[in-house]
Each structure stands twice: as structure tokens, then as C-alpha cells.
C-alpha positions in Angstrom: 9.1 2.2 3.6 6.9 4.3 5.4 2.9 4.0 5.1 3.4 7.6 3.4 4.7 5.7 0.2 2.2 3.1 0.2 -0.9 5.5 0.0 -2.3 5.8 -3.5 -4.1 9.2 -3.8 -7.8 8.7 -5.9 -9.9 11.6 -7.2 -13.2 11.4 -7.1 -15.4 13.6 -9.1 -18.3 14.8 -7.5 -21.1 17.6 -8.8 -22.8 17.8 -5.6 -22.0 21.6 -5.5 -23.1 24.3 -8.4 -19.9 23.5 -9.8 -18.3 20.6 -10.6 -14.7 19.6 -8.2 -12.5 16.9 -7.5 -12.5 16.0 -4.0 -9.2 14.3 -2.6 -9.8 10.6 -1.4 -7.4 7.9 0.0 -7.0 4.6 0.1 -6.4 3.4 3.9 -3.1 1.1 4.7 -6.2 -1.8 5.9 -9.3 -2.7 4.2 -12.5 -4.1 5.9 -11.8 -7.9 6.4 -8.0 -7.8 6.9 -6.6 -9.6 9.6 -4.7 -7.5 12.0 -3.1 -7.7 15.4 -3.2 -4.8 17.9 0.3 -3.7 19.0 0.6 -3.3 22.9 3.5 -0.6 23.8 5.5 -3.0 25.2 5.6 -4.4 21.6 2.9 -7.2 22.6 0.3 -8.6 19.9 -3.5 -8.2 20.6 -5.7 -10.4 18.1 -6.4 -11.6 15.2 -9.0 -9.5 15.0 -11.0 -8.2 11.8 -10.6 -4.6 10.3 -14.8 -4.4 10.5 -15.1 -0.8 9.2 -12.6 1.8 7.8 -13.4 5.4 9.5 -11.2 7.6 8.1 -7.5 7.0 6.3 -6.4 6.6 10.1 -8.8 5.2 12.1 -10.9 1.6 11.8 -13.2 -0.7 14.1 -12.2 -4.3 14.8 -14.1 -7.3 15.2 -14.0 -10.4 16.1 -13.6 -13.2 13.3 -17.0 -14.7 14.5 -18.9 -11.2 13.7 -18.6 -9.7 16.9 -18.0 -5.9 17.4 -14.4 -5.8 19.5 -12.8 -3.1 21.2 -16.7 -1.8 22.7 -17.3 -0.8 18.4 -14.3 2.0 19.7 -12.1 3.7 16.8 -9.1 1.9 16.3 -5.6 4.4 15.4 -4.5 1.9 12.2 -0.8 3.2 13.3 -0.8 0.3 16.1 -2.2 -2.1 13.7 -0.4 -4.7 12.5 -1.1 -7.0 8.8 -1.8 -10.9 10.3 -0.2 -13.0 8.0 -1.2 -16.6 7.9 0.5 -19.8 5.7 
């Protein structure tokens, strides 16, 4: 399944303009709190880290589970993240 099926589109309605319009919103593959690994190209894990904010529908910054910025507070690409799941 490709993340392309998992997004949900949402309209928002705003009247910030003369007119009212719809503007076209997304919901991101990770939300701030999830656990995620950082995949390395050689397939490695990075992490756990923290999704700490959500950028755009691609990009987020990472922190540490103690609070701490990670990555330099740098934009993360969410296509080399990876869900942490723990029992």
C-alpha cells in the first residue's frame, strides 16, 4: 500500500479572502509524538526518536524522547521515516 492510499484529503473552509473557498489540507503519514526510526541507505535504523513538529505533508522535526531538539531542529523528509512499534 503506498502512503498515497493512506492520505485522507480534509477541506477546510476558510473566509480569509472577499470570498469564501475551500482550501485543500492533508493529513501527514506521522503525527507529533509518534515514534519513528530514521532509515540509513544502507537500510540501517536511526532512533527512536519523536516526530516533534509536522512541517508540511512531507517534511517533520525529530526529537529526542527526553525533549530535546534532534537532528540540529533540521527538516526531516517523512519518506525515510519509519513507524517504531513497541509491545
Amino acid at each position: 500500500m503506498s502512503s498515497n492510499e493512506n492520505r485522507k484529503e480534509e477541506f477546510i473552509f476558510s473566509d480569509e479572502e472577499d470570498r469564501p473557498y475551500i482550501a485543500r489540507s492533508y493529513n501527514p503519514e506521522f503525527r507529533v509524538g509518534d515514534k519513528v526510526y530514521v532509515l540509513g541507505s544502507d537500510g540501517s535504523q536511526d532512533g527512536p526518536y519523536l516526530v516533534e513538529s509536522v512541517i508540511s505533508e512531507k517534511e517533520c522535526t525529530l526529537s529526542f524522547e527526553n525533549g530535546q531538539t534532534a537532528k540540529d531542529g533540521k527538516a526531516v523528509q517523512m519518506a525515510i521515516l519509519e513507524k517504531c512499534y513497541t509491545a
